[in-house]
N, C-alpha and C positions, 0 to 999 in steps of 0.2 A: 636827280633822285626820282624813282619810278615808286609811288605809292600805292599801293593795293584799296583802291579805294571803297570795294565792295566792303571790308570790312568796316570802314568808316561811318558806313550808309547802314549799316545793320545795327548800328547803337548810338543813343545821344550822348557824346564828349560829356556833356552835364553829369552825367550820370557815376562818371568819375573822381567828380570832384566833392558829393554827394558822400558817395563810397571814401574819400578819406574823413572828410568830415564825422562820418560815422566811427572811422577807424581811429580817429584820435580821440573823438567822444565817449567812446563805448556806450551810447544811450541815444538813441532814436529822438526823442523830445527833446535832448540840450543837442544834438543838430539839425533837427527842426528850426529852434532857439536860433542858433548861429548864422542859418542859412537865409532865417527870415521865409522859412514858410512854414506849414502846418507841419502836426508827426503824419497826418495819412497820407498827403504827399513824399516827405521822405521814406513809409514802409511800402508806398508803390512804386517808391523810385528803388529801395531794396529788393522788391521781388522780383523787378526787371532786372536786376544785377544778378541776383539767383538765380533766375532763369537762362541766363545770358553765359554765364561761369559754370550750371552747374553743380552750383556747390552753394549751401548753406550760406557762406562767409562766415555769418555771426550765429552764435548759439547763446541764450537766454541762459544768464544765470544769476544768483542773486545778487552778485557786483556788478553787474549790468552784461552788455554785450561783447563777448570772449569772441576774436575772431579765431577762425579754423587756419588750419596751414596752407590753405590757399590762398586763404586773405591777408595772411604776412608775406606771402610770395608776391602775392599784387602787388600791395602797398609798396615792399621793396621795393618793386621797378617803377610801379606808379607817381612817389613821391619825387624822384627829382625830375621829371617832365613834366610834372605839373611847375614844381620851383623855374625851371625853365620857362615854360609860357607864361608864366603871372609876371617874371623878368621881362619879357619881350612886352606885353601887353601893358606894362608899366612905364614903359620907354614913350619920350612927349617927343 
C-alpha cells in the first residue's frame, strides 16, 4: 500500500479526533470537558482545522455549534477510521 505521506506530515492525526469530539458535542467547552484539556486549546486546535479545510466547520448559534456541509461530509468518512484505529489500538 503506497501512502502519500506528504499529506500526513501537513496535519496532526489529533486534530481529528478533536474535530469529532467537537462534532458530537456541538460545544467547544464540553469537548474541552471530554478531551481533558482547556476550551483555548480545543478553539486553536479548531482553527487549525479551519484553516486546513477551509471552511468554517462549525458556526455559532444559540443551541451551540451547528456544523456546515463540509463538516457532515468529514465526519461521514472520518468516523469509521477513527472506530477502526481505536479497534486496532485496543487490541493487547
Amino acid at each position: 500500500m503506497k501512502i502519500n505521506l506528504r499529506i500526513f506530515a501537513e496535519i496532526d492525526l489529533n486534530l481529528m479526533v478533536v474535530f469529532m469530539v467537537i462534532y458530537d458535542e456541538r460545544n467547544v467547552s464540553r469537548a474541552a470537558l471530554k478531551l481533558g484539556v482547556g476550551q483555548p486549546a480545543v478553539s486553536g486546535s479548531l482553527a487549525r482545522l479551519r484553516a486546513r479545510f477551509g471552511d468554517p466547520l462549525f458556526e455559532r448559534m444559540s443551541s451551540g455549534m451547528e456544523p456546515t456541509a463540509k463538516a457532515h461530509d468529514i465526519a461521514r468518512k472520518l468516523a469509521p477510521a477513527i472506530r477502526t484505529i481505536e479497534s486496532i489500538l485496543g487490541q493487547r
